[in-house]
N, C-alpha and C positions, 0 to 999 in steps of 0.2 A: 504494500500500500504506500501510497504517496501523500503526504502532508498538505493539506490544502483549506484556505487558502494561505499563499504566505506576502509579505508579512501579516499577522494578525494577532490578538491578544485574547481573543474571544472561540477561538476555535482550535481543535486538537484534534480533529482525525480527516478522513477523507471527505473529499466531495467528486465523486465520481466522474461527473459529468463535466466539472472543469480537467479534473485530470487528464481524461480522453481527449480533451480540445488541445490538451497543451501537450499532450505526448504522437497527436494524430498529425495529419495531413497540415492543419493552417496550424500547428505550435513549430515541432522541432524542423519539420519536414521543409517551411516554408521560413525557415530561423536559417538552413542550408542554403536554401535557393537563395536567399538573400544576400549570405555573408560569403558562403562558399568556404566556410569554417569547418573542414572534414576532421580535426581533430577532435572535435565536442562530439560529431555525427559519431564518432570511434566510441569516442566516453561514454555516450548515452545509450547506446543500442542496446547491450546486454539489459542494460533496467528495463526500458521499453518491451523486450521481448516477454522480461520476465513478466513484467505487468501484465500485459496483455494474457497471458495465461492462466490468472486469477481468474479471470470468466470464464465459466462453464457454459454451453448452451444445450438447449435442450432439443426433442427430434428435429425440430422444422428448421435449428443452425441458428434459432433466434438466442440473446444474450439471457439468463436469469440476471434477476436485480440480486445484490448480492448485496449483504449482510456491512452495511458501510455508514459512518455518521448521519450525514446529511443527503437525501439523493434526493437534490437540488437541480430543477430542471431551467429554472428561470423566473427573473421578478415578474409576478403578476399572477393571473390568473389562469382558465382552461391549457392546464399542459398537463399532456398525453404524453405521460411519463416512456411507456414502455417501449412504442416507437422510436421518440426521441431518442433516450438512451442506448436503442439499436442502431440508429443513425450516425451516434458519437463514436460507438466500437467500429463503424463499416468505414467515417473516417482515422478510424485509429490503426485499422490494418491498412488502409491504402498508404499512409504515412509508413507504416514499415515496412511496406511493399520496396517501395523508392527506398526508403534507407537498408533495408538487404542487399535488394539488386545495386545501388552505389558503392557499396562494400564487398561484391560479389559474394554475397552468401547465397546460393542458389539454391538451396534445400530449404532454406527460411522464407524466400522469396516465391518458391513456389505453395510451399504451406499456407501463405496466405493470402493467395490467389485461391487455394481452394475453399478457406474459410470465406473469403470475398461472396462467390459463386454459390455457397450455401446458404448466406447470410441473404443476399439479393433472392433467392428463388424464396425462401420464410417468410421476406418483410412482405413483397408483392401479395404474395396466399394469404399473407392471414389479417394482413393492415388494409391493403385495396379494398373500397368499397365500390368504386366504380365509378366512385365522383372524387374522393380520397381519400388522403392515408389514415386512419383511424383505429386503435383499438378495440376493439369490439364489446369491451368490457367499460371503457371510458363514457361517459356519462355529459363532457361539459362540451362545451362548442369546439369548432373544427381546430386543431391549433395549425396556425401558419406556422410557425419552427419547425413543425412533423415536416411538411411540405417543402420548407425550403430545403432542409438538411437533404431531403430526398433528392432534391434537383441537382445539387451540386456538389454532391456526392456521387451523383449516379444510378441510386437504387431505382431512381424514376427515370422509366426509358422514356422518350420523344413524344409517344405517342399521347402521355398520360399529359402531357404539357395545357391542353385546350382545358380541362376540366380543372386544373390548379392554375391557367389563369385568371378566372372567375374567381376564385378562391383568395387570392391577393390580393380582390378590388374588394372582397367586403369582409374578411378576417384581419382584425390590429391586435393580434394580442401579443408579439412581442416586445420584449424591452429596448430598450436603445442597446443592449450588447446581441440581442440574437436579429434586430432587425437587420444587421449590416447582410446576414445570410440571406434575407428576403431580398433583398435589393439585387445582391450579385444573383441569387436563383432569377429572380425575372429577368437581368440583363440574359444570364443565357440562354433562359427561353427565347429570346429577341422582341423582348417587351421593352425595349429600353425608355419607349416616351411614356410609358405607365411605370416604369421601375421610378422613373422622376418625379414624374408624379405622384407617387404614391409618398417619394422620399420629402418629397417640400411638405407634403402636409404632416409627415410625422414628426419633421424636423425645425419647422420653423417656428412653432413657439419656444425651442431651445435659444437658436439659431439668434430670435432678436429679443432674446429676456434680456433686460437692461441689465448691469451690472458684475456679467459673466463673462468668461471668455474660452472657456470648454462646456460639452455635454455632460447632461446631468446622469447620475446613473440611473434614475426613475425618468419618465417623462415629464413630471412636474417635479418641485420640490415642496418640502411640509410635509403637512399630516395627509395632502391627497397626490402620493409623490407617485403611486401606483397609475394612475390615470392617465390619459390621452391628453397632450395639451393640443387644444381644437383652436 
C-alpha cells in the first residue's frame, strides 16, 4: 500500500483511487514522457508492479474494492464507485504497459496486455447499458467521470461515443480535478466546440471570482463549496 495523500496531517492510510492516478498512465507514465527521466522510471517500476498486484479480480477480470482507508472517488456527489475505480486500474496497467515495454520487460508487458483485454471485455458486459456506463447496483445519476475515464482510456470503443455525447451536455457532476478528464474525453471524441463549451461554463465562475488567482478545489468556496458555480 501507498500512503496517500501526502503531505497531510489528517490522514494515515490509503486512498486508492488517487494512488492509481498517480502510479497509472497521466502520474508516472506521463512524469516520463515529460522529463524523459528513465532513472526514476528504473526506481519506481518494481513498487508499481508490486502494487498493482494487491488487486485481485474477480470472473468477468473486473477489480474487487479492496479493504483500504478511504475509497474516495471524488468531491461531490453521484459516483459510481465500482466502474470508476475499474477505470483507475485499466489506466494503471496501461501506464505499466509503457513503462515495461520502455525497460524491455517483455513478460510484464505482455501480462498486462492481457489483464488490459480482460478488464475491457468485464467493464463493457457488465457496466454498458446501452446509453452508459453504469453499475447496475448504483442507485444515483449517471456519473460523467465513469464516462470520461472510459473514453480516454479506451474501455469505450468509437462506437459508444454518440450516446456519451448527450451524456456530457447534461451530466456536471465532476469536481474541478476529475472535470479536466471530461474535457480531454470530449476533445477526443471531436467535440471540441462543446468540450469549450461545456469548459466556460464550468469554469468561469472560478475563472473571474475576484480576489483569486488559481482554481478552487470545490467549484465554489464556503459552506456551499460542493456546488456548480452557475
Amino acid at each position: 500500500m501507498i500512503y496517500t495523500p501526502v503531505p497531510a496531517g489528517n490522514w494515515y492510510t490509503e486512498l486508492p483511487g488517487q494512488t492509481l492516478a498517480a502510479l497509472g498512465y497521466y502520474g508516472i507514465w506521463k512524469y516520463y514522457m515529460h522529463t524523459g527521466d528513465k532513472e526514476t522510471l528504473v526506481a519506481v517500476y518494481p513498487a508499481v508492479k508490486k502494487y498493482l498486484d494487491l488487486w485481485t479480480t474477480d470472473a468477468q477480470g473486473l477489480v474487487r474494492f479492496r479493504e483500504v482507508g478511504w475509497l474516495w472517488g471524488d468531491w461531490g456527489d453521484n459516483r459510481d464507485m465500482h466502474p470508476l475505480i475499474n477505470a483507475w486500474y485499466y489506466l494503471a496497467l496501461q501506464g505499466a504497459f509503457y513503462m515495461a515495454t520502455e525497460l524491455e520487460n517483455e513478460a510484464d508487458a505482455l501480462e498486462y496486455v492481457k489483464r488490459m483485454t480482460r478488464l475491457k471485455v468485464g467493464f463493457n458486459s457488465c457496466f454498458w447499458t446501452g446509453n452508459a456506463y453504469r453499475d447496475p447496483h448504483y442507485r444515483g445519476e449517471t456519473d460523467d467521470r465513469v464516462q470520461a475515464l472510459a473514453v480516454v482510456s479506451g474501455l469505450a470503443d468509437t462506437d459508444k461515443y454518440r450516446k456519451l455525447q448527450t451524456l456530457f451536455r447534461t451530466q456536471l457532476h465532476a469536481s474541478t480535478y476529475m472535470e479536466k478528464y471530461v474535457f480531454e474525453a470530449m476533445m477526443k471524441m471531436g467535440l471540441e466546440e462543446e468540450a469549450m463549451q461545456r469548459h466556460r461554463r464550468r469554469m468561469e465562475g472560478m475563472v473571474t471570482y475576484p480576489g483569486f488567482s488559481t482554481l478552487f478545489e470545490h467549484w465554489n468556496i464556503g459552506v456551499d463549496g460542493f456546488k456548480e458555480v452557475l
